[in-house]
C-alpha positions in Angstrom: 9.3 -30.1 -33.9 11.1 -29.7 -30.3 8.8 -30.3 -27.5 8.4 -27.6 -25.4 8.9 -28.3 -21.9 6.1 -26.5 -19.1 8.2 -25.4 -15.7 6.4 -26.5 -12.8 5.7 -24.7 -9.8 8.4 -25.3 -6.4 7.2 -27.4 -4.1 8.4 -28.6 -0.7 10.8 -31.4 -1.6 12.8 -28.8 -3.5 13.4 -27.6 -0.2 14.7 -31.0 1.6 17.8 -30.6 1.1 18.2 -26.9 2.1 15.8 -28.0 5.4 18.2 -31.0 6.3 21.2 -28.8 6.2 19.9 -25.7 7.2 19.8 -26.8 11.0 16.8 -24.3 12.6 17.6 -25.5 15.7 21.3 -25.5 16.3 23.4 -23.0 13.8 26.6 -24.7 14.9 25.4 -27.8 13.0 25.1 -26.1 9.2 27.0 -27.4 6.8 27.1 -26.9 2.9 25.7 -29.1 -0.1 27.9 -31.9 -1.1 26.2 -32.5 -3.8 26.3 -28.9 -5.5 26.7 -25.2 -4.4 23.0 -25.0 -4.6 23.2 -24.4 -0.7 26.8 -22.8 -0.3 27.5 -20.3 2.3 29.4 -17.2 1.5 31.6 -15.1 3.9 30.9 -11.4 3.8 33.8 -10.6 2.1 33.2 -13.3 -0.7 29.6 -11.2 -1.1 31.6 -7.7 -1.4 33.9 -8.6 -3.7 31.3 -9.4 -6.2 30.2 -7.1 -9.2 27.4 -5.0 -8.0 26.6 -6.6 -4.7 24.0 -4.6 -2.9 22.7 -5.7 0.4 20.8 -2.3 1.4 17.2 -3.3 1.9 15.6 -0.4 0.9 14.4 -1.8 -2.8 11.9 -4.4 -0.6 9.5 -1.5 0.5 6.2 -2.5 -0.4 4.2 0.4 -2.1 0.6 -0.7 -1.3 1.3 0.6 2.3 0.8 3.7 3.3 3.2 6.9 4.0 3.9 5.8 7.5 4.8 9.8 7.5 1.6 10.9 6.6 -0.6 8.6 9.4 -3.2 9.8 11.4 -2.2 10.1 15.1 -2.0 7.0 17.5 -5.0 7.7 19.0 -7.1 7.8 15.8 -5.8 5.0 15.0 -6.5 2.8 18.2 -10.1 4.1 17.7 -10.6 3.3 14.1 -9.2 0.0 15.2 -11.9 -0.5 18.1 -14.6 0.5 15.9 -13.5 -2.2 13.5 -13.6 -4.4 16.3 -17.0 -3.8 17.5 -18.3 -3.9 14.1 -17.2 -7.2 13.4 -17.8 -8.3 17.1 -21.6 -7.3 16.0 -21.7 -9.6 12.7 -20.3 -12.1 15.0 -23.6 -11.7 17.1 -26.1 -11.8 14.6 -24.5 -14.9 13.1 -25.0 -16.5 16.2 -28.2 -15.3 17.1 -29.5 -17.1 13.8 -27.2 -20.6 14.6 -29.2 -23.6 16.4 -28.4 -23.9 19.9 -26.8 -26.5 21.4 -28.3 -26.3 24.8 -28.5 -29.8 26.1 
């Protein structure tokens, strides 16, 4: 019987070598993999010339948000935000008023 292996979740060392060549703080200093294309860069044209390369964005809207179309007004808004704000100022206040001072 062939033992079935489990996949294991990423985790940040399969990142270390992208993070090492990567280079956050200076772009001039990227480089590829030597080791493997795992972390090759492409040229534009290289991307193009592949079979069905798409780089529109418009497939990563998220549905849970709302139609951005169909919102209320900015002012309704900014008050339904302030009234969120007191509310949870208030909670806020009765958590503290039932917390032991410190008072020295």
């Amino acid at each position: 019987m062939k033992k079935l292996i489990k996949p294991r979740g990423m985790v940040k060392s399969d990142f270390d070598e992208f993070i090492e060549l990567y280079k956050a703080d200076d772009r001039s200093k990227r480089r590829e993999s030597k080791k493997n294309e795992r972390w090759k860069s492409f040229t534009y044209d290289e991307l193009i010339a592949r079979d069905k390369t798409n780089l529109d964005i418009f497939w990563l809207k998220d549905d849970s948000l709302e139609d951005t179309e169909n919102l209320p007004a900015p002012d309704i808004l900014a008050q339904e935000i302030v009234e969120q704000l007191e509310a949870a100022l208030e909670e806020f206040r009765s958590v503290e008023e039932v917390l032991p001072s410190n008072d020295v």
